[in-house]
C-alpha positions as protocol buffer text, in pm:
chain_id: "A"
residue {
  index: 1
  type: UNK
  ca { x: 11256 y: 14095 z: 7864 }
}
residue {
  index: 2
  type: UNK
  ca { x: 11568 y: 14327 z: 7881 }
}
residue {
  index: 3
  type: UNK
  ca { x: 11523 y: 14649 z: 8090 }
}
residue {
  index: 4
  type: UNK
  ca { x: 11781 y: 14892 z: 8130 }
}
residue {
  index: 5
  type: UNK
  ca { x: 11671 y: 15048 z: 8424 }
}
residue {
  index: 6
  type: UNK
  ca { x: 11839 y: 14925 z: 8701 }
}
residue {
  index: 7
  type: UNK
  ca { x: 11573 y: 15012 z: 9003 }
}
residue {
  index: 8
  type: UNK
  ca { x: 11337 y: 14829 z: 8824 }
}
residue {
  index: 9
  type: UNK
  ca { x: 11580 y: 14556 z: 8762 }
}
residue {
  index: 10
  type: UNK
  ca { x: 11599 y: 14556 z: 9167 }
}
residue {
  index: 11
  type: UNK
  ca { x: 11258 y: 14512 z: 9224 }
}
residue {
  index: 12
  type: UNK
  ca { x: 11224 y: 14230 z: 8976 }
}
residue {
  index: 13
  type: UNK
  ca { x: 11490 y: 14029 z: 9165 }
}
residue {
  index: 14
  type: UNK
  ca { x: 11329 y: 14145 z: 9546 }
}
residue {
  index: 15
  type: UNK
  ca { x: 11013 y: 14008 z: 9372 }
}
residue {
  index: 16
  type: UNK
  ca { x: 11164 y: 13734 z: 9241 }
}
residue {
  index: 17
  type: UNK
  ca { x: 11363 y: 13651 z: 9574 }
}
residue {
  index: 18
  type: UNK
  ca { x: 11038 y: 13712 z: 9817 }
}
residue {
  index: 19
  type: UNK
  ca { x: 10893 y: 13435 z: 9596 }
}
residue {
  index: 20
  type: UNK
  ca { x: 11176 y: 13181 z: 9635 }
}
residue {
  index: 21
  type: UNK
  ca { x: 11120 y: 13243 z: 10005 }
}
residue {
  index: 22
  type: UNK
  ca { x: 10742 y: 13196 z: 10026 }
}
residue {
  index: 23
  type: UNK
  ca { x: 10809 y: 12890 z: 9822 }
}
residue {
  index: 24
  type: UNK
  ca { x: 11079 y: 12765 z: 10059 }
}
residue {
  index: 25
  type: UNK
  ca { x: 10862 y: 12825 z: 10341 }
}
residue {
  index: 26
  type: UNK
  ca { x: 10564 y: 12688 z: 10201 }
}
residue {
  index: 27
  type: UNK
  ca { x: 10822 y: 12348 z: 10149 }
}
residue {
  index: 28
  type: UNK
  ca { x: 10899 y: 12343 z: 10516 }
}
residue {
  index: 29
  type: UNK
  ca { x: 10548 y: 12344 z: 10613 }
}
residue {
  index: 30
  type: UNK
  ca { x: 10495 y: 12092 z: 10406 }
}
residue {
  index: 31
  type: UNK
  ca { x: 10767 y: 11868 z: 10551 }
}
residue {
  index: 32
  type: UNK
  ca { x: 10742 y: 11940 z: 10896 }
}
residue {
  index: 33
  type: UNK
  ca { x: 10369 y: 11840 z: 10881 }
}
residue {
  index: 34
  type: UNK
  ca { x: 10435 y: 11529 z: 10742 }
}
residue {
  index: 35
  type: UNK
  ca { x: 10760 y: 11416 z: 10944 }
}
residue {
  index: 36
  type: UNK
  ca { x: 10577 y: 11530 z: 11287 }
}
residue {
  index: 37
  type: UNK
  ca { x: 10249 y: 11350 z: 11264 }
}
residue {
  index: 38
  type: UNK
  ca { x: 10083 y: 11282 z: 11566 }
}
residue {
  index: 39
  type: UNK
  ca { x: 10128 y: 10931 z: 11637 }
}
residue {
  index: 40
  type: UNK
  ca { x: 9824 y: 10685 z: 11589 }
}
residue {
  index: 41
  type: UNK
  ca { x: 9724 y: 10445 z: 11842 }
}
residue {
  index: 42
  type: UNK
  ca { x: 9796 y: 10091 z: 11788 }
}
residue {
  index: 43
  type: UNK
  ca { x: 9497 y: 9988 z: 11791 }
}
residue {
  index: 44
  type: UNK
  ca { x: 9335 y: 10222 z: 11531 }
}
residue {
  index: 45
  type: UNK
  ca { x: 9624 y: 10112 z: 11310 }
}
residue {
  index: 46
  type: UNK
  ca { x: 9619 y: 9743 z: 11346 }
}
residue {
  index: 47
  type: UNK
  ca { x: 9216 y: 9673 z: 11390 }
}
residue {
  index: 48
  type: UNK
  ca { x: 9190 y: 9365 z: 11173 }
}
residue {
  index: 49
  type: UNK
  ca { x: 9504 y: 9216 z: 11371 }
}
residue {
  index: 50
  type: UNK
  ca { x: 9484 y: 9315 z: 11657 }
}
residue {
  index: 51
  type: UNK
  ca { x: 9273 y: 9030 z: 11836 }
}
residue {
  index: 52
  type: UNK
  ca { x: 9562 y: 8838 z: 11690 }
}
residue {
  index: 53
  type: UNK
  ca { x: 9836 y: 9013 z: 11887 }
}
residue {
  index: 54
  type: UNK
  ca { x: 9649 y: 9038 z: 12179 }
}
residue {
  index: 55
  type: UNK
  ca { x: 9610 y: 8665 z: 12185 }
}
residue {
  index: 56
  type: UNK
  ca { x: 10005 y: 8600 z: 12097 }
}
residue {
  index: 57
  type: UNK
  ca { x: 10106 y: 8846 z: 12397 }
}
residue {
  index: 58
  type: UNK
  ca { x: 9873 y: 8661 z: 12641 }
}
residue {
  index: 59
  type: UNK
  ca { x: 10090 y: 8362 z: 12498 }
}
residue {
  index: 60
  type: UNK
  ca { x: 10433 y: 8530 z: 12575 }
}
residue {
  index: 61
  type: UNK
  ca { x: 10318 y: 8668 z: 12911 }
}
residue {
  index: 62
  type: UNK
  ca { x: 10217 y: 8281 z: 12959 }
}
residue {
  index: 63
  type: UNK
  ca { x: 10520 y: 8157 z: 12864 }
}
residue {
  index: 64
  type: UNK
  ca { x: 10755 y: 8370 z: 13056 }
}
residue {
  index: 65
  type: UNK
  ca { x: 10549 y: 8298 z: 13346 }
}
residue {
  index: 66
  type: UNK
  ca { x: 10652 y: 7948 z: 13298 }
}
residue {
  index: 67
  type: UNK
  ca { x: 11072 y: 8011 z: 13249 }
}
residue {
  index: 68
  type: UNK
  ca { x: 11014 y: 8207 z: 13562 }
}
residue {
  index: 69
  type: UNK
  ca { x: 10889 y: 7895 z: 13763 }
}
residue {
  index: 70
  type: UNK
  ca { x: 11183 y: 7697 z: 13551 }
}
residue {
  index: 71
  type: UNK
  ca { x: 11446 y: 7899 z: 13696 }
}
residue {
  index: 72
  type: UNK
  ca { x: 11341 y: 7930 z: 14003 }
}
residue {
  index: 73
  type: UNK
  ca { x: 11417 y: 7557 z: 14054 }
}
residue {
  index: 74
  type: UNK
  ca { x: 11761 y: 7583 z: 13900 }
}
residue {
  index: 75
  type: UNK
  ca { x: 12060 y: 7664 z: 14131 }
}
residue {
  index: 76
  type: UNK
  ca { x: 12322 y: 7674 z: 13891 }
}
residue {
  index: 77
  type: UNK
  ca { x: 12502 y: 7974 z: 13753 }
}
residue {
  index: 78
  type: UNK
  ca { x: 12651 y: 7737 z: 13448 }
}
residue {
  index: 79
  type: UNK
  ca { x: 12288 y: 7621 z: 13373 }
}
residue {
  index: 80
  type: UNK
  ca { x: 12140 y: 7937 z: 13391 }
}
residue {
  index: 81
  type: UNK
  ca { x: 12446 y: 8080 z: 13153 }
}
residue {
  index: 82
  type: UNK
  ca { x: 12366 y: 7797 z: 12863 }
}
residue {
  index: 83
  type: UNK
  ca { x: 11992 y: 7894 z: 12898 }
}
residue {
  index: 84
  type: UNK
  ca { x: 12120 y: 8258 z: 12891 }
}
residue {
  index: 85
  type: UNK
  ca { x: 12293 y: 8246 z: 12512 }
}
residue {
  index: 86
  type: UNK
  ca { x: 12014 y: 8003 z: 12411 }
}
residue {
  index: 87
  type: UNK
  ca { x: 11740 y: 8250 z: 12492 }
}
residue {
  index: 88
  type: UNK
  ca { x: 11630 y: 8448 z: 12152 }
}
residue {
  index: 89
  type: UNK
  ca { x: 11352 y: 8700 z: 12322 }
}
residue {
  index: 90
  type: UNK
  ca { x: 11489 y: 8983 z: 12529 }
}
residue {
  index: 91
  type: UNK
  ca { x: 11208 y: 8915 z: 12784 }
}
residue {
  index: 92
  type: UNK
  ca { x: 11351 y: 8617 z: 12835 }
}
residue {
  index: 93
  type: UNK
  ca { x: 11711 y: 8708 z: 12823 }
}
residue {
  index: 94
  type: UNK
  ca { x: 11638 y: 8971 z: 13116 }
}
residue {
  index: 95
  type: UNK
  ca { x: 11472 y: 8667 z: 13347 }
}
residue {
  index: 96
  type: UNK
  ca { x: 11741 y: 8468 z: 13325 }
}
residue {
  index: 97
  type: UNK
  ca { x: 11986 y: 8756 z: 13414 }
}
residue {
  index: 98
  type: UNK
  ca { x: 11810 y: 8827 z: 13713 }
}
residue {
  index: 99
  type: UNK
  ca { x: 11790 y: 8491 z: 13808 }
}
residue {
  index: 100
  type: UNK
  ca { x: 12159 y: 8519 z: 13748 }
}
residue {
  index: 101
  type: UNK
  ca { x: 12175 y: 8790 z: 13972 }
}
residue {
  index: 102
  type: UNK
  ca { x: 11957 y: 8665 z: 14235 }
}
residue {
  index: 103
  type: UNK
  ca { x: 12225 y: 8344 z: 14253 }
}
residue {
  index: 104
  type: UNK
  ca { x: 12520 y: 8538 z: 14275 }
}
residue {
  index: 105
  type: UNK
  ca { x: 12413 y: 8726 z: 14528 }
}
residue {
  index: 106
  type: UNK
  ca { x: 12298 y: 8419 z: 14767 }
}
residue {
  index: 107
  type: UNK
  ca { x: 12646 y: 8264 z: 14708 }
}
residue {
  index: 108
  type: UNK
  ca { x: 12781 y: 8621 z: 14822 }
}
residue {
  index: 109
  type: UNK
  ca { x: 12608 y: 8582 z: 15114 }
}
């Protein structure tokens, strides 16, 4: 509705204006609880699987266990370089640089 008087017309907009705020605060609750969760455990997340993982990262520990013993019986830098760009896992990637390392640094001394 129309009004001619202008204070009242001011308090209608601070009123309208103090409500845009509380809603825009209200908002940023809102989105800072959900973005800032507190982070579940893996295990409370992944219960029907996680017997499953468990199981495939005894596997990988296994089998990086076994490249370990592999490269410890090769002596070449060219070998261990082809095994190097072959590798897929970054577990793996970072044995075979070491072992890369630990070469280099016998032929050093």
């Amino acid at each position: 509705e129309a009004t001619l008087d202008l204070a009242e017309r001011r308090r209608i907009r601070s009123a309208i204006r103090e409500l845009q705020r509380q809603e825009l605060e209200r908002d940023e609750e809102t989105l800072a609880s959900k973005r800032f969760r507190p982070e579940r455990s893996h295990r409370q997340d992944d219960k029907e699987n996680w017997p499953q993982s468990q199981r495939l990262e005894e596997e990988q520990q296994a089998a990086l266990a076994a490249l370990s013993e592999q490269l410890e019986a090769i002596t070449s830098v060219e070998e261990l370089t082809k095994l190097l760009r072959a590798a897929g896992e970054y577990e793996e990637r970072k044995l075979i640089r070491a072992a890369i390392r630990k070469l280099r640094a016998e032929e050093i001394e």
